[in-house]
SETI-181491 format. One line per 10 residues: number of its first residue (from 1); their letters; for each residue x, y, z of N, C-alpha, C, O. Coordinates in steps of 0.1 Angstrom, whole numbers, plus 5000, padded with zeros to 4 digits. Layout:
NUM) A) X,Y,Z,X,Y,Z,X,Y,Z,X,Y,Z; ...
***
This chain:
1) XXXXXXXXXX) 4876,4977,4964,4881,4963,4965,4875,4957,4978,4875,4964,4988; 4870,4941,4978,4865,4939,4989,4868,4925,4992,4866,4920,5003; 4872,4919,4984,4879,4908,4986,4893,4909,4987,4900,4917,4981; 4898,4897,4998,4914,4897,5006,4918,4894,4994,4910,4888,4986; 4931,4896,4991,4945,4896,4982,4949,4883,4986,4951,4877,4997; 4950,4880,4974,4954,4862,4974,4969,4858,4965,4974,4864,4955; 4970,4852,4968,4986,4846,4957,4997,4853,4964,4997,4856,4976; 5008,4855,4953,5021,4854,4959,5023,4870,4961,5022,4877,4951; 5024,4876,4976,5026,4892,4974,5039,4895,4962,5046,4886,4959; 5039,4908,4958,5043,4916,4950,5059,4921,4956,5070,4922,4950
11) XXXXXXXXXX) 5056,4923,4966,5066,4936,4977,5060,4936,4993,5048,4938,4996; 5069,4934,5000,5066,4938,5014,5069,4950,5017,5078,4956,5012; 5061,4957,5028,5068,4969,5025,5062,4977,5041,5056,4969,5048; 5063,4987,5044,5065,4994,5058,5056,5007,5056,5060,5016,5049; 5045,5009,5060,5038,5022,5058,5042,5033,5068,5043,5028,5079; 5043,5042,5067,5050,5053,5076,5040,5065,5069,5033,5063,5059; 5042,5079,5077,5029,5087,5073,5021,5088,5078,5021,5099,5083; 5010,5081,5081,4996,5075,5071,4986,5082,5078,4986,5085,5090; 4977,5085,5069,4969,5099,5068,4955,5094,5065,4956,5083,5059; 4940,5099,5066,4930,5091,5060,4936,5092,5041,4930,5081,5036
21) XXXXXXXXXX) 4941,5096,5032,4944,5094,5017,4952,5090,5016,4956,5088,5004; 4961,5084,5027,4977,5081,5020,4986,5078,5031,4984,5078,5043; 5000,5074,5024,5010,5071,5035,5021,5070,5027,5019,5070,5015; 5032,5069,5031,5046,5067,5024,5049,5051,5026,5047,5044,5036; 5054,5047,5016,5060,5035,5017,5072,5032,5015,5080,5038,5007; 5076,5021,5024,5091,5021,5022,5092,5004,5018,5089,4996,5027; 5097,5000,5008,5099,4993,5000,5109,4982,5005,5119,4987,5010; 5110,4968,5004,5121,4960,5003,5127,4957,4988,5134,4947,4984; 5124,4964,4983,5127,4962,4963,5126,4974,4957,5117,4982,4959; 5134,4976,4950,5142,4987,4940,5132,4989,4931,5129,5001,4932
31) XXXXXXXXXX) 5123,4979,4920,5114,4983,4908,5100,4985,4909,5093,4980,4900; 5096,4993,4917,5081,4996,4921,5089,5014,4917,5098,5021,4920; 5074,5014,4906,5069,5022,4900,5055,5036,4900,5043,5034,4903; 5060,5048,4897,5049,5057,4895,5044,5050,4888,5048,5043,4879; 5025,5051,4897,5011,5043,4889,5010,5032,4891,4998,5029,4892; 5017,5020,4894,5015,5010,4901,5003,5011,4909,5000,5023,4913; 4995,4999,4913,4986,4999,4918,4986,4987,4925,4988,4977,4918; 4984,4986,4939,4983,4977,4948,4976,4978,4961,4976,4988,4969; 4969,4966,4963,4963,4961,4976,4969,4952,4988,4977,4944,4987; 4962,4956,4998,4972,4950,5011,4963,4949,5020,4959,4961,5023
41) XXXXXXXXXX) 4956,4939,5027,4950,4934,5038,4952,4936,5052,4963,4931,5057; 4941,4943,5062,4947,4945,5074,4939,4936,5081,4928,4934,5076; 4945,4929,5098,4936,4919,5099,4923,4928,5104,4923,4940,5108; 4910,4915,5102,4895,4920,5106,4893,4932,5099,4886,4940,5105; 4899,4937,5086,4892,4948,5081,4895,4947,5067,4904,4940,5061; 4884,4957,5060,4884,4954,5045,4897,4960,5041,4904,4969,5045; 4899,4947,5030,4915,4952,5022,4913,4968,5018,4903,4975,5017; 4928,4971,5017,4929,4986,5014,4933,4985,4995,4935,4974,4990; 4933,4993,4990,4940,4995,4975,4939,5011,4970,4929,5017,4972; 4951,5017,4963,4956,5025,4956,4967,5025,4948,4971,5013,4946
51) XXXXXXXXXX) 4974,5034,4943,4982,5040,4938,4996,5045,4938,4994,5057,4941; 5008,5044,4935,5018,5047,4939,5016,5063,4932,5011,5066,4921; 5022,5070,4939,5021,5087,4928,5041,5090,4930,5047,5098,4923; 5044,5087,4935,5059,5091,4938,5066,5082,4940,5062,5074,4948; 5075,5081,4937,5089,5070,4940,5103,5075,4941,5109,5076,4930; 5109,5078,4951,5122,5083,4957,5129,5071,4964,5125,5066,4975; 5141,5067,4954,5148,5053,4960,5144,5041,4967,5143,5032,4960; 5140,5038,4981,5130,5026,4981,5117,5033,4991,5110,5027,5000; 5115,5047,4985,5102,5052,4993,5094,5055,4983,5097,5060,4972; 5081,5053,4987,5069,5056,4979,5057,5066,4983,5054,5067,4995
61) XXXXXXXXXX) 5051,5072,4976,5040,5079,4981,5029,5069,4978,5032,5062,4968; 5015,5067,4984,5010,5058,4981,4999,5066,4985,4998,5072,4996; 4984,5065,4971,4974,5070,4975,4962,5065,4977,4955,5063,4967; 4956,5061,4987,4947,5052,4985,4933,5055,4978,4929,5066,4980; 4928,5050,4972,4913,5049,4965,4902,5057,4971,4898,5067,4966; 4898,5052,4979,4889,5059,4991,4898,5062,5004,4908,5055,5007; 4891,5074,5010,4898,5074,5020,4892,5063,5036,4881,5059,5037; 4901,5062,5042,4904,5049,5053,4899,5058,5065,4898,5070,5066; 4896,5047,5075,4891,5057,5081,4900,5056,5096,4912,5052,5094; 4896,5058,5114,4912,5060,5123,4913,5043,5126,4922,5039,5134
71) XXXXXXXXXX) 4905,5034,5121,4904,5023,5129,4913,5020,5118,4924,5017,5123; 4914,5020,5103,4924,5015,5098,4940,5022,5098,4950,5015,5095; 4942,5038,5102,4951,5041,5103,4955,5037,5118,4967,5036,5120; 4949,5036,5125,4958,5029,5139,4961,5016,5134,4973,5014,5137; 4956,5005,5129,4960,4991,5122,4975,4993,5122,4984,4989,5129; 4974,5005,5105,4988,5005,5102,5000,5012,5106,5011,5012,5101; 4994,5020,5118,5005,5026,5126,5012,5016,5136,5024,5014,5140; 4998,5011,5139,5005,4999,5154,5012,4987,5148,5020,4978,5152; 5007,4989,5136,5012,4971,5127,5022,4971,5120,5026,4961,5114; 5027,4983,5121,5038,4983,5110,5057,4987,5118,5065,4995,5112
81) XXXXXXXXXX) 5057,4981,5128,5069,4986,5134,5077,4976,5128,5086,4973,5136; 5078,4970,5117,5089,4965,5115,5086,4964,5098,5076,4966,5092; 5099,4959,5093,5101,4960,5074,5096,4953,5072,5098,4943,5080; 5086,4951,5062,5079,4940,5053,5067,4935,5062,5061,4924,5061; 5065,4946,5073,5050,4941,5078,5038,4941,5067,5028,4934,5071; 5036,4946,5057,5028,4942,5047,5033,4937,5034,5044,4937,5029; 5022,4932,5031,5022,4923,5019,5012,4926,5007,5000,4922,5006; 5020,4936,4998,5015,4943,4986,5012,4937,4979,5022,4931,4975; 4998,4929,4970,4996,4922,4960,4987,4937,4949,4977,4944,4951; 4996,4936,4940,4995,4945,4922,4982,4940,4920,4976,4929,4921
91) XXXXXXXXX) 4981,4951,4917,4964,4950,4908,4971,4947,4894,4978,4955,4890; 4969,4939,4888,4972,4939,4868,4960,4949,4864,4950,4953,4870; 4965,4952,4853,4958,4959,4841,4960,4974,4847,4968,4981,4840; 4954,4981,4863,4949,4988,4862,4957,5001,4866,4952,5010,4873; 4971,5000,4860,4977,5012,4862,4977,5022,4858,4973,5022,4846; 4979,5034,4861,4974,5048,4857,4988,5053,4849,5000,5051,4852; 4985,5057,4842,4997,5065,4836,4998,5077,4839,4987,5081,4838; 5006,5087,4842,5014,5096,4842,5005,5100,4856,5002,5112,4858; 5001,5092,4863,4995,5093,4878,5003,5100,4888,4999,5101,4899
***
């Protein structure tokens, strides 16, 4: 994915974790789903997008597509000290099933 996420986000949400494949998410909303699939824009860098694989009450395991490299995991370590510092926009169609 290489174009920024446009329209109304989906979920804001708190990355914690985060690793070059992944990170946990912690959710402001109850109905996010195993297989969901969503992207989220960090500033000056290409949008990120993957996969939810786990969902435990408002935490998420989230996998990303390609892996990220330290300039984007310091983004979301330094950027994310507070709830709803990102802004989840759903990919439609392209959810994975039993992902």
């Amino acid at each position: 994915m290489t174009e920024k996420p446009t329209g109304t986000a989906y979920a804001l949400a708190t990355a914690r974790h985060v690793s070059s494949d992944g990170c946990q998410l912690v959710f402001e909303r109850d109905d996010v789903r195993r297989g969901q699939r969503f992207a989220f824009a960090l500033d000056g860098a290409e949008p990120v997008s993957g996969a939810v694989r786990w969902v435990v009450g408002d935490r998420a395991g989230f996998a990303f597509d390609s892996p990220i490299g330290h300039d984007k995991i310091r983004a979301l370590e330094q950027g994310n000290r507070r709830p709803g510092a990102l802004d989840l926009y759903l990919i439609r169609g392209q959810e994975r099933s039993g992902a």
